[in-house]
C-alpha positions as CSV (number, residue, x, y, z in Angstrom):
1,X,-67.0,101.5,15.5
2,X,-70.1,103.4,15.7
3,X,-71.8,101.7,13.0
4,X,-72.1,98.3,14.4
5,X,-74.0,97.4,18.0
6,X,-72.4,94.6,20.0
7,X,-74.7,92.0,21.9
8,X,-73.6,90.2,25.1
9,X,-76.4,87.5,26.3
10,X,-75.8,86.7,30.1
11,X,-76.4,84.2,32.2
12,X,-75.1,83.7,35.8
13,X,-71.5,85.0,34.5
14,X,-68.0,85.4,35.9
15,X,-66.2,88.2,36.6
16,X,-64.8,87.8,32.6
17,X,-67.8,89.5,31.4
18,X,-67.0,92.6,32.7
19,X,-63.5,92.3,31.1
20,X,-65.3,91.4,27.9
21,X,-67.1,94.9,28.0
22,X,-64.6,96.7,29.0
23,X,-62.2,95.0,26.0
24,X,-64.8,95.7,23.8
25,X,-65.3,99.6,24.6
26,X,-61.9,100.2,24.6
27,X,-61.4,98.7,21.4
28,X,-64.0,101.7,19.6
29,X,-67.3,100.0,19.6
30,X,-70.3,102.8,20.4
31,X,-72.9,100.7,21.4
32,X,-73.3,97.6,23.4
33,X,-76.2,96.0,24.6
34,X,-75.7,93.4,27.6
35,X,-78.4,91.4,28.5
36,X,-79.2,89.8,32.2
37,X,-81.1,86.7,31.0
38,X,-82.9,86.4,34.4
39,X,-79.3,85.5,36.3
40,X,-78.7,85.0,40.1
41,X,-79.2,87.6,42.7
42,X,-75.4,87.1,43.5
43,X,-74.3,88.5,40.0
44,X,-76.0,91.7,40.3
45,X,-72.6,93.5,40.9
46,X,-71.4,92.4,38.1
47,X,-73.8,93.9,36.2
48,X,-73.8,96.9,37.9
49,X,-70.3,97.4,37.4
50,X,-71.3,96.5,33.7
51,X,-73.7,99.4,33.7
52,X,-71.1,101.6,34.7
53,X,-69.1,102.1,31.1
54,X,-70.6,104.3,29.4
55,X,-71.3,102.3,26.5
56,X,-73.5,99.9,27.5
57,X,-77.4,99.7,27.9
58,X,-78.3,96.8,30.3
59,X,-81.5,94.9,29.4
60,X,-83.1,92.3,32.1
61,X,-84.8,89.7,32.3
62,X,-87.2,88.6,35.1
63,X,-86.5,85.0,34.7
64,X,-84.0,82.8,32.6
65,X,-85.7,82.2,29.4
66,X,-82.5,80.8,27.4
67,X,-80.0,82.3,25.3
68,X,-82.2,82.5,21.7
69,X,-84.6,84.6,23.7
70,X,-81.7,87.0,25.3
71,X,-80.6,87.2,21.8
72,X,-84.1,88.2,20.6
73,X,-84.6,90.7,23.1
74,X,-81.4,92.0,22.5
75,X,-81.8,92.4,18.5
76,X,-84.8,93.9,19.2
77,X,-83.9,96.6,21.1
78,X,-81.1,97.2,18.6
79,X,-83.5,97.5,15.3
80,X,-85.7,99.5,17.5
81,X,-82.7,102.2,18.7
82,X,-79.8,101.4,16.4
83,X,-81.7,101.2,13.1
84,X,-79.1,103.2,11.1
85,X,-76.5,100.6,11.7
86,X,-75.0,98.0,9.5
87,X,-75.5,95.0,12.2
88,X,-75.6,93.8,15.3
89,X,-72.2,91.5,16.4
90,X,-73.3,88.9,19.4
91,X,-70.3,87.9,21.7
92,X,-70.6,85.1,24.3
93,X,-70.2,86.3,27.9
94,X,-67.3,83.7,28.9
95,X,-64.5,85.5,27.5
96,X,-63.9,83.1,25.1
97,X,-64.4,85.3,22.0
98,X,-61.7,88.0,21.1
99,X,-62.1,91.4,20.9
100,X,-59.6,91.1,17.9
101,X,-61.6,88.6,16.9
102,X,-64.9,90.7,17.2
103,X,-63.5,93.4,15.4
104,X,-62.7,91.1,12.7
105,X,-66.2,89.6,12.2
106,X,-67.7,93.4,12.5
107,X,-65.1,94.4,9.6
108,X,-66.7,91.4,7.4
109,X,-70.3,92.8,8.3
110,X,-69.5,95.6,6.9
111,X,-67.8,94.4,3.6
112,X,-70.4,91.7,3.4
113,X,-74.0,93.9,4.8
114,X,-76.2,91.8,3.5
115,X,-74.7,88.2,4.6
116,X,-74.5,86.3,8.5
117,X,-70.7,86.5,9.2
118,X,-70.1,83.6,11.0
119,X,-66.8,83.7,13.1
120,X,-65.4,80.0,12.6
121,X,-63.5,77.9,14.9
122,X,-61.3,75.3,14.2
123,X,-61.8,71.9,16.0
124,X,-58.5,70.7,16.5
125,X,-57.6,67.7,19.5
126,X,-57.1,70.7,21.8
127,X,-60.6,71.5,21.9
128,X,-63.4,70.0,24.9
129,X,-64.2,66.4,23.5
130,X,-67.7,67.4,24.1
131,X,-67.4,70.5,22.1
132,X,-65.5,69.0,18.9
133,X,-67.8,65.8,18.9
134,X,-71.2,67.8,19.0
135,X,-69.9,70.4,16.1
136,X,-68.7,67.3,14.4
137,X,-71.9,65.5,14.5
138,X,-74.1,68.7,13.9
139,X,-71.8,69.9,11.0
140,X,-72.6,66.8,8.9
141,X,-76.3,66.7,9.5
142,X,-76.7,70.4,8.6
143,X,-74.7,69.9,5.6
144,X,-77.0,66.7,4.3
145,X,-80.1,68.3,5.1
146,X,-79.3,72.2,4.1
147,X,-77.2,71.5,1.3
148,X,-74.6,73.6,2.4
149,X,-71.0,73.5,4.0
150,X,-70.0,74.6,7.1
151,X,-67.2,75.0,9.8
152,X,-68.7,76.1,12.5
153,X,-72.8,75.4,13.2
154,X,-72.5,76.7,16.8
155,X,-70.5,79.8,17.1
156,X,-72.1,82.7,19.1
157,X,-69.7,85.2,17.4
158,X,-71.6,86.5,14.9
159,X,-72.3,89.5,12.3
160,X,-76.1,90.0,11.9
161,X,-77.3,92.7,9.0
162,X,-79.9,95.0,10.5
163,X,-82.4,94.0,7.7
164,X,-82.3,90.4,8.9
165,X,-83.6,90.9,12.5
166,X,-87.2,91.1,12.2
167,X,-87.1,87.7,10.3
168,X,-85.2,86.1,13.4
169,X,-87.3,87.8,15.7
170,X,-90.2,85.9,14.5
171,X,-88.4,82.6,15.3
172,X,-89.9,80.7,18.1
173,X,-87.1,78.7,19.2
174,X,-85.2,79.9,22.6
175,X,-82.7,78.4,23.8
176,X,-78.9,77.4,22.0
177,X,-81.3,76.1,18.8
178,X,-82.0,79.5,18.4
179,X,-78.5,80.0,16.9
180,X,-78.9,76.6,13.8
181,X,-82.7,78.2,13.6
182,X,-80.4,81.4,12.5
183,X,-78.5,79.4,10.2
184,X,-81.7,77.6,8.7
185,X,-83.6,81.2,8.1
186,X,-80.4,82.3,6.0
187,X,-81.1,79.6,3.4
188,X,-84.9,80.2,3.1
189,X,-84.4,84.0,3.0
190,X,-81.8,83.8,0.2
191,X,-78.9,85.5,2.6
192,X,-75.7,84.4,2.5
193,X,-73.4,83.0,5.0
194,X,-69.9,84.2,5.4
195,X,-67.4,82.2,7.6
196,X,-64.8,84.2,8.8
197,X,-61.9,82.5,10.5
198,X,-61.2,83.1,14.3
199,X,-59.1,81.5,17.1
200,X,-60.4,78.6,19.1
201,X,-60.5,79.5,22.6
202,X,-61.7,77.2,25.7
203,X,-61.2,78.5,29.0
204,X,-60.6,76.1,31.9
205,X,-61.8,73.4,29.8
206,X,-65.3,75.2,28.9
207,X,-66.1,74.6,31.9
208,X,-68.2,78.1,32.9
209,X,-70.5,77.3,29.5
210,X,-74.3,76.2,30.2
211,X,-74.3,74.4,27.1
212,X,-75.4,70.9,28.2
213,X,-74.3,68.1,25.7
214,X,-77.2,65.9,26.4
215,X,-80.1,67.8,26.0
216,X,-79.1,71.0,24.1
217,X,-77.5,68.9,21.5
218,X,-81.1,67.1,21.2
219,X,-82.4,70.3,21.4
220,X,-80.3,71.3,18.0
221,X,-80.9,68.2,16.4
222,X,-84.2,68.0,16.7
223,X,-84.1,71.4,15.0
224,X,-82.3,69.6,12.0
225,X,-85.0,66.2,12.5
226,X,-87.8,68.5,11.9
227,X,-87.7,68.2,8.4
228,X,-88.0,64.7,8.2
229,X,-90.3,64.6,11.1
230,X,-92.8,67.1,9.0
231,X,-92.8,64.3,6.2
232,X,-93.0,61.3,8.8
233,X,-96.4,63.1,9.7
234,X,-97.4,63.8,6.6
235,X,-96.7,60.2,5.1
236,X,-98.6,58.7,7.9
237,X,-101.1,60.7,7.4
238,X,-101.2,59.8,3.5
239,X,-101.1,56.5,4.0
240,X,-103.8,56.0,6.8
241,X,-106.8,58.0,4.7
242,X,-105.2,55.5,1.4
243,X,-106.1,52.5,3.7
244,X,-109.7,53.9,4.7
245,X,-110.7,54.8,1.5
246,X,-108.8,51.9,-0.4
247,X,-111.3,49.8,2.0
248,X,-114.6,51.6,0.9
249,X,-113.6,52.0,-2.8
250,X,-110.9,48.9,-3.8
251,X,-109.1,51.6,-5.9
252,X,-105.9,52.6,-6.3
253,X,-106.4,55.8,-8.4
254,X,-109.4,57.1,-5.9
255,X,-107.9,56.3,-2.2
256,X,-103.9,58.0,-3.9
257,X,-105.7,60.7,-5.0
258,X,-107.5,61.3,-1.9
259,X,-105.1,60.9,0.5
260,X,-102.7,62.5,-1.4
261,X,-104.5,66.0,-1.2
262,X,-105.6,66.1,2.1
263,X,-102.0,65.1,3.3
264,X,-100.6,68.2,0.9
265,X,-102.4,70.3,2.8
266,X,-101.1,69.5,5.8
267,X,-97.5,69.4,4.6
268,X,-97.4,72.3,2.8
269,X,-98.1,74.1,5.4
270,X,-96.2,72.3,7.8
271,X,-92.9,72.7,5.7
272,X,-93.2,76.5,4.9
273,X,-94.1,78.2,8.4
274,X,-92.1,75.6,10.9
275,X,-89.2,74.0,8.7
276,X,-88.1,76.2,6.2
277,X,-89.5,79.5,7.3
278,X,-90.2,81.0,4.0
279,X,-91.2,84.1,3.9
280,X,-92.2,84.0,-0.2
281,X,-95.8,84.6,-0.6
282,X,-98.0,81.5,-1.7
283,X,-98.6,82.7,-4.8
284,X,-95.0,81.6,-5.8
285,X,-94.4,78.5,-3.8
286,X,-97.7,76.9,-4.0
287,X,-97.8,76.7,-7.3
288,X,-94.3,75.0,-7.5
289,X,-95.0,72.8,-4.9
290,X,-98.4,71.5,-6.5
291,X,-96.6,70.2,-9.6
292,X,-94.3,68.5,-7.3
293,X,-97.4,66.7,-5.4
294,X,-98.8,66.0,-8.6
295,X,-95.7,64.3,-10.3
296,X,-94.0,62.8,-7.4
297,X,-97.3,61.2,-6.9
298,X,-98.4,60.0,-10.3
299,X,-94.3,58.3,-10.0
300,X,-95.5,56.8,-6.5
301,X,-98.8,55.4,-8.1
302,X,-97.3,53.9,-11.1
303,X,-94.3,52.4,-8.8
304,X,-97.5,51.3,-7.0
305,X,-98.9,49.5,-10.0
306,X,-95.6,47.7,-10.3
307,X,-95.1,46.7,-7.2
308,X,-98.1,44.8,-6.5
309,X,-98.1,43.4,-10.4
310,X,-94.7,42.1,-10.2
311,X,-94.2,40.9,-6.9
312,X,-96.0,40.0,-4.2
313,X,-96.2,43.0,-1.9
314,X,-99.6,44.1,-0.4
315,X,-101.1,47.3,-2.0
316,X,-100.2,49.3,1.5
317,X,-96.7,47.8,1.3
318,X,-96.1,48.5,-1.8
319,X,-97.6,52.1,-1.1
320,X,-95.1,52.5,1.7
321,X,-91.7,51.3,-0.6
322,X,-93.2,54.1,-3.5
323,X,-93.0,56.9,-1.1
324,X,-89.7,56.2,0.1
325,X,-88.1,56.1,-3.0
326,X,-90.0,59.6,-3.6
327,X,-88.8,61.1,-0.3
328,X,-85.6,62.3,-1.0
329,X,-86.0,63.6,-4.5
330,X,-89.2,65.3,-3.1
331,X,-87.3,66.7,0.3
332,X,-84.0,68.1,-2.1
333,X,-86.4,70.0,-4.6
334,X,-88.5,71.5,-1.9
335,X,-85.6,72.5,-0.6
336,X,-83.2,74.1,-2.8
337,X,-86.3,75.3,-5.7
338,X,-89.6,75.9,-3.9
339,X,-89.2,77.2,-0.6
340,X,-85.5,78.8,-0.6
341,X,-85.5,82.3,-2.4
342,X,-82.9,83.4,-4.4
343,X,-80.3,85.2,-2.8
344,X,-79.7,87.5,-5.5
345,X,-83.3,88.9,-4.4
346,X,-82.6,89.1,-0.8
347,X,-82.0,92.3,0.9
348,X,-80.3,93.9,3.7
């Protein structure tokens, strides 16, 4: 395939990457990129070897900077040389990924061009415990707080369009989060994801991954937590400057107001450039999200008003109940209306 550019991020592999390559060359791909993400001294003959087939360009790095960075510099250097092509596939280093299998998910690239093809495992009782209980658990999450079904969150074998590679490049994440950052970007550009079916293979019991379940899963879900963390700060932030100014003024209408738009602020921005990384300009989200901030916060102060007339909560207590009630309503509409574009408008 001469149309498509495979990506092979490497760090401290076995002697399987080599017969990845090689799979991969003599199976018709024209272009692969292999990238030496800062490994050991002791696997420079592998990638020598690697350097040999005539295929490949081999791209360095100094030092190990994780596998979302190796991916970056590897999707950069295809956009910059390989602009013309549909997509850029990205195939773990581990062997674990068939070159039938690759050849599939390139063949749904280019039926689908402007979508992520996703190659998707299934997670049956043969699977790692370690790997089946973190997609399990990561699955769910993304589900409740994208809105939208998946198989496989963590896949590496993947089918990105050309045009979506300078929005991923401006990603900061680095590391294995790098890959659900991906997955996030697609639903706040409007771009569709497209799961295609491959075989589940662990070698040795996954045992040559550097996937660590501890802190790489936190690392994910923290990706996943940032949405609520965004709102955690903002809310705090709301209802501290209520308190002050509820102590200088005694009124409701005044401190609600006032911390209310200083706290937008603050969330607005927070939400659009490091949770849902919108790119739509502010002239059509701000807007939106103003008339949100303005009705979920005339429901919060009436709720307010009832709260402290009909029971007997304190006026910060009551403030505190209001907003949670609000949050999910507020957290669904900002993300499926304001910030996510439409994908009929994306493009390749």
């Amino acid at each position: 395939m001469d149309d498509i550019t495979m990506l092979i991020p490497a760090y401290n592999p076995t002697e399987r990457l080599i017969g990845v390559v090689r799979g991969l060359a003599e199976s018709g791909f024209a272009s692969i990129v292999v990238v030496n993400d800062g490994s050991d001294a002791s696997c420079d003959p592998l990638f020598d070897e690697v350097a040999t087939i005539g295929q490949v360009t081999l791209l360095e790095h100094a030092v190990n900077l994780g596998k979302g960075a190796a991916l970056k510099t590897g999707l950069n250097h295809a956009f910059c040389c390989f602009r013309d092509h549909i997509g850029v596939v990205t195939v773990d280093a581990d062997g674990q990924h068939l070159v039938e299998d690759a050849r599939k998910v390139a063949l749904s690239l280019r039926k689908n061009p402007d979508a992520l093809v996703v190659g998707a495992r299934s997670f049956d009782r043969e699977v790692p415990f370690r790997s089946r209980f973190g997609n399990r658990i990561t699955r769910h999450l993304f589900r409740f707080l994208i809105g939208q079904k998946l198989t496989d969150t963590q896949s590496g074998l993947r089918g990105i369009p050309m045009g979506f590679i300078p929005s991923l490049l401006k990603i900061p994440s680095s590391g294995y989060d790098f890959e659900l950052d991906m997955l996030l970007a697609c639903k706040y550009t409007g771009r569709r994801i497209v799961e295609e079916s491959i075989r589940t293979v662990y070698l040795e019991g996954n045992i040559s991954s550097h996937f660590n379940p501890l802190i790489d899963s936190m690392k994910i879900y923290f990706v996943l937590l940032r949405f609520t963390l965004a709102s955690l700060l903002s809310a705090v932030l709301d209802s501290a400057l209520f308190r002050v100014v509820f102590g200088f003024s005694a009124s409701i209408l005044i401190s609600q107001a006032s911390a209310r738009t200083v706290s937008m602020l603050f969330n607005y921005t927070a939400v659009k450039r490091a949770v849902f990384f919108s790119e739509r300009k502010d002239v059509n989200t701000f807007p939106k999200y103003l008339t949100l901030v303005i009705v979920s916060g005339t429901v919060s102060y009436f709720l307010i008003r009832f709260l402290t007339t009909f029971s007997s909560m304190s006026v910060l207590a009551a403030k505190i109940s209001a907003e949670s009630l609000v949050f999910l309503a507020n957290f669904a509409i900002q993300r499926d209306f304001i910030f996510a574009k439409h994908r009929e408008k994306a493009k390749r």
